[in-house]
Structure formats: C-alpha cells, structure tokens
Phi, psi and omega in degrees: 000146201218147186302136193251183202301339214253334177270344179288332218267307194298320162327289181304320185291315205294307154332271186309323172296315161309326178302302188321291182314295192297339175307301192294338174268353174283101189337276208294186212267312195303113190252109170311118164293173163318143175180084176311290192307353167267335163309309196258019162273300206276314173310292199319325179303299185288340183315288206298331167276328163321262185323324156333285202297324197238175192295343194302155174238181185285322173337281242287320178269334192196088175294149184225182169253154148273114166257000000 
C-alpha cells in the first residue's frame, strides 16, 4: 500500500518544519544542511510528546506503510 498524496503532503509538511525550527534556533552563522536522519530522530521525538499529551495517533501525526 503506498502513501496517497494528502499523507505525502503531510510528511513533507511535518519535515520541513522541523528543519525550518532548527534553521530558526541556531545561534550561530552555520546553516544545517538537509539530514533525514537527524529530522527523524527529533520527529521521533516530538511525535511520542505529541501523542503523549493529545488524542493524535502516529498515522494521524507522521503517515507510514505497513510492511
């Protein structure tokens, strides 16, 4: 089963937003390159306080496949 366009959309937003946030909090002049693996170590992170605090599921925060 493959990701329909509105969870791809969904992917893309929560990813780039985390880049974006690190882009805005970093003190220094040094601009983070793209690096899926440290986004998705931090995605992971706020994913589990999310779903924690709120009603949200993981679907519902970051869609996957099931393999």
């Amino acid at each position: 089963m493959e990701l329909n366009k509105k969870q791809i959309e969904r992917q893309d937003f929560v990813d780039n937003s985390i880049f974006e946030l690190l882009q805005s909090v970093n003190p220094t002049e040094n601009h983070f390159d793209w690096d899926i693996e440290m986004i998705g170590n931090i995605r992971d992170t706020i994913q589990s306080w999310i779903i924690k605090k709120t009603n949200c599921s993981e679907q519902e925060f970051y869609p996957f496949t099931k393999e």
